[in-house]
C-alpha positions as CSV (number, residue, x, y, z in Angstrom):
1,X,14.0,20.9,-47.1
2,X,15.7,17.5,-48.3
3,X,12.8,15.3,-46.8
4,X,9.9,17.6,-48.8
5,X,12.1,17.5,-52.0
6,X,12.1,13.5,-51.9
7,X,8.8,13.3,-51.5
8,X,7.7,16.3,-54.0
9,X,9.9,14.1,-56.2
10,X,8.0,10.8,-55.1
11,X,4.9,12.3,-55.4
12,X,5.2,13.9,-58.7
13,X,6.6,10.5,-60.2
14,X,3.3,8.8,-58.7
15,X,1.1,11.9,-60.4
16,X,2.8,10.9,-63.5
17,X,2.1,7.3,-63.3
18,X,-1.5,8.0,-62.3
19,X,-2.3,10.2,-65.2
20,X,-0.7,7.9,-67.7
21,X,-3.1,4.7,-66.3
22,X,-5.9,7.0,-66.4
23,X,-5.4,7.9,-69.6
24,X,-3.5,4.8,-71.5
25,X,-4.7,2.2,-69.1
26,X,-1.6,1.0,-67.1
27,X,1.6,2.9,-67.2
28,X,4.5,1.4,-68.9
29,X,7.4,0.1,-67.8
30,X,9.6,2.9,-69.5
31,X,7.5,5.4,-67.8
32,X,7.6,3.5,-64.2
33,X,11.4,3.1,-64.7
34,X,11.2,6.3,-65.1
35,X,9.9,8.0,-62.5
36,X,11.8,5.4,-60.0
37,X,14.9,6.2,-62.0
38,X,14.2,10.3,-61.3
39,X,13.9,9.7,-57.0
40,X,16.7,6.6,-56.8
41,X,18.9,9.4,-58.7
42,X,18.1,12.2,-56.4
43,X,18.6,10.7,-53.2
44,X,22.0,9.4,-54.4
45,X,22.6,12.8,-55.6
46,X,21.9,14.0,-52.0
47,X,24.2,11.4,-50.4
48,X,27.3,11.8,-52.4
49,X,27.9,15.4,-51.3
50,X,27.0,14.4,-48.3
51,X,30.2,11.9,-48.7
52,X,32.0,14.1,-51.0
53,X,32.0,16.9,-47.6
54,X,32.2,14.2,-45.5
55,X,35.6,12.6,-47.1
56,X,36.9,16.5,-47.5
57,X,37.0,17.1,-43.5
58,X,38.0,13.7,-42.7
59,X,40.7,13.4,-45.2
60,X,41.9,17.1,-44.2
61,X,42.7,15.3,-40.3
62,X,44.4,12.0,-41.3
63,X,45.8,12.4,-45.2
64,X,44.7,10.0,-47.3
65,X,46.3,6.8,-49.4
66,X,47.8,6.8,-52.9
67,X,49.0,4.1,-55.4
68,X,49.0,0.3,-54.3
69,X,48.8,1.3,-50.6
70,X,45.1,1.4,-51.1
71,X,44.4,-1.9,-52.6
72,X,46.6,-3.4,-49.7
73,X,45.2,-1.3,-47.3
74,X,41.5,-2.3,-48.0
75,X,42.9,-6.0,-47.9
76,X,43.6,-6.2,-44.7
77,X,40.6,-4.1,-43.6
78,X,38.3,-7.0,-45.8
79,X,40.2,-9.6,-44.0
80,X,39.8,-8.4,-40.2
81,X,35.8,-7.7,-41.3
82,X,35.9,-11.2,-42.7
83,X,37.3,-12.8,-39.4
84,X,35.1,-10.4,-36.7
85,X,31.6,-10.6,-38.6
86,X,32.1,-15.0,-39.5
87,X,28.4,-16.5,-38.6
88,X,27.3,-12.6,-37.6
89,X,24.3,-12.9,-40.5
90,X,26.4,-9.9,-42.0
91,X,28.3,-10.6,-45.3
92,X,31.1,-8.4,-46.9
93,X,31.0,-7.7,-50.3
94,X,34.3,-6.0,-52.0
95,X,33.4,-3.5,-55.1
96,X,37.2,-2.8,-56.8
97,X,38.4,-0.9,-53.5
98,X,35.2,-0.5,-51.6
99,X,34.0,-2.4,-49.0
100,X,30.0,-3.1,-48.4
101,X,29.4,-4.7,-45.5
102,X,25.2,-5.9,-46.1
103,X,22.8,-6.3,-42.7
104,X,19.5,-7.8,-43.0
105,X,16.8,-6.6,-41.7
106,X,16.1,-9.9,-39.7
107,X,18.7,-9.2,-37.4
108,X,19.0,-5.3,-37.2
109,X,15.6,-4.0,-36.6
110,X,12.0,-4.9,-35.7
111,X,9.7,-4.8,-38.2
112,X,8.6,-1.2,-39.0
113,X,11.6,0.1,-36.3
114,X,13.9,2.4,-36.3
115,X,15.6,1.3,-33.2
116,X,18.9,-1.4,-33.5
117,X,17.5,-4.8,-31.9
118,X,19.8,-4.9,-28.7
119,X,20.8,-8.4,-29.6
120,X,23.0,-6.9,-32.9
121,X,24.9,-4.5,-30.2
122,X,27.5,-6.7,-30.3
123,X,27.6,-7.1,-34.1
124,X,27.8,-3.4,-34.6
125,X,30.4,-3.3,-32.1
126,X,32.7,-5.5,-33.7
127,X,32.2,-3.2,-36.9
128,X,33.1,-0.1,-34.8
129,X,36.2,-2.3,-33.6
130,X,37.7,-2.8,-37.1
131,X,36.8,0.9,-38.5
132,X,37.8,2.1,-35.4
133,X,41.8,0.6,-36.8
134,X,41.5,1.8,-40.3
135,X,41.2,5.6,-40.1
136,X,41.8,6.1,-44.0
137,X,38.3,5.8,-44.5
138,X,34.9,7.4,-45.0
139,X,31.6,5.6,-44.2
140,X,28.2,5.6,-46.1
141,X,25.5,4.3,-44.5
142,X,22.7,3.5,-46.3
143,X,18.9,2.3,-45.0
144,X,16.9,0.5,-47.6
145,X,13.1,-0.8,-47.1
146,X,10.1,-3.1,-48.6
147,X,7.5,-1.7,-50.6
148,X,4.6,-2.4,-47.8
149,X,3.1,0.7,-46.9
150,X,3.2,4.5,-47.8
151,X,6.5,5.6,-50.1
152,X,6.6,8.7,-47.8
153,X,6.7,6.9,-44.5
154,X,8.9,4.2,-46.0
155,X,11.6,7.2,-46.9
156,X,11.4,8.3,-43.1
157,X,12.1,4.7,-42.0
158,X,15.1,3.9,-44.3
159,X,16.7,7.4,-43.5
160,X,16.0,6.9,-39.5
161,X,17.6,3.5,-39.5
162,X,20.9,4.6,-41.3
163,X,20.6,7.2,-38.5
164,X,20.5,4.5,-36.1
165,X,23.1,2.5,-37.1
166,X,25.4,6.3,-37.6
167,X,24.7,7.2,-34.2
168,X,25.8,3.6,-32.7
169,X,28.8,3.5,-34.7
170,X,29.7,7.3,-32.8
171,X,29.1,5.8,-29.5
172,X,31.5,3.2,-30.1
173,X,34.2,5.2,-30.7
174,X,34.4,6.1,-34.7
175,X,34.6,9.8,-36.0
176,X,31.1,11.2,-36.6
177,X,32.9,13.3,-39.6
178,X,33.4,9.5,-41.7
179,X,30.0,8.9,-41.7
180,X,27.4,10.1,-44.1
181,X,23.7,8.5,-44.2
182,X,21.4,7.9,-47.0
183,X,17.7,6.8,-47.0
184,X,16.8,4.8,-50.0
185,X,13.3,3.8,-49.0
186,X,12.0,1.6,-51.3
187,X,13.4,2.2,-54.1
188,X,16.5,-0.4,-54.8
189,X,15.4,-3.8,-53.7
190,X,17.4,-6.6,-54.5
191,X,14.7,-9.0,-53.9
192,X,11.2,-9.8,-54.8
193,X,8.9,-7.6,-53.1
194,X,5.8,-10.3,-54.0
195,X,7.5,-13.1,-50.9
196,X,7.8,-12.5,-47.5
197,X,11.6,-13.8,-48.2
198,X,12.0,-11.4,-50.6
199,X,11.0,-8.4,-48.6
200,X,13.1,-9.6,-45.8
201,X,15.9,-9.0,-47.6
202,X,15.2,-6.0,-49.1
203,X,14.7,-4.7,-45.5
204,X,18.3,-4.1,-45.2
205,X,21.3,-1.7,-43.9
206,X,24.6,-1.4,-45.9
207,X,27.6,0.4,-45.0
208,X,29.9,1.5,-47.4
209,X,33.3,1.8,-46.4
210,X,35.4,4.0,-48.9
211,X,39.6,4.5,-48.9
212,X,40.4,8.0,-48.6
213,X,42.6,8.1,-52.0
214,X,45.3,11.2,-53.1
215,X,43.9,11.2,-56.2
């Protein structure tokens, strides 16, 4: 039901930018912003209660963190990331109390896969190793694409790669009730679509790693 709402929604936004070139000449960029604003808001709609369920049952096992304990909590998390993933290709980013961890497509999939490339195994397994220590926490993991190709199949790719990277993270030990996953498709590039660089990049995985908090 989820997958044929995202694309109704994908679909409908692409009807709407169709009829407005056909009958204005090229849609504007108000009504292309939009229509990409309407899908990028209901997939993260979709994701949070995943998360929102997801941090309910996990918090409900191990309690959660309050007050300067979480700040000090996600230090030391950011710090043993810092030291496992150094020269990995994967960088950590730290958003107030939220970790992102940011894998590019170059080294996590073939192009057009859904499948991990065996050579980030280990990568993935030194990400298990530090979640794995720091239970306080729920996971997000989110699958982004380029723009080549069909919207719809570019939704199924980006949702079966955060899959991927999910199910790898249970093998190795960490609590399939932290994660959630969200496919973004295309939709938030951080890159330039026009260059091959650019649509390297936006070819990307990113785990969110957020404190379980008391408040």
């Amino acid at each position: 039901m989820y997958k044929k709402l995202i694309v109704g929604v994908a679909l409908s936004g692409l009807v709407l930018s169709g009829c407005a070139s056909n009958s204005m000449g090229n849609a504007s960029n108000t009504q292309k912003g939009a229509g990409i604003g309407a899908i990028v808001g209901a997939l993260i709609g979709k994701g949070t209660g995943d998360n929102d369920k997801s941090r309910y049952v996990w918090g409900a096992a191990v309690g959660a963190l309050a007050g300067s304990a979480i700040g000090n909590y996600m230090d030391r998390q950011e710090e043993e990331f810092r030291e496992e993933l150094a020269d990995s290709g994967v960088e950590v980013y730290r958003e107030g109390d939220v970790l992102r961890l940011y894998m590019p497509g170059s080294i996590t999939f073939s192009s057009g896969n859904a499948s991990v490339d065996s050579s980030f195994f280990p990568v993935l397994k030194d990400v298990a190793l530090v979640i794995n220590k720091y239970e306080k926490t729920t996971l997000m993991v989110e699958g982004h694409t380029d723009n080549t190709g069909a919207d719809d199949m570019n939704q199924r790719l980006s949702e079966a790669r955060a899959n991927s990277v999910k199910n790898y993270l249970v093998q190795n030990g960490v609590d399939n009730r932290r994660v959630s996953t969200l496919g973004m498709g295309e939709y938030t590039p951080i890159a330039d679509n026009t260059t091959q660089a650019g649509r390297q990049k936006n070819r990307r995985v990113e785990l969110k790693i957020i404190p379980m908090s008391k408040d």
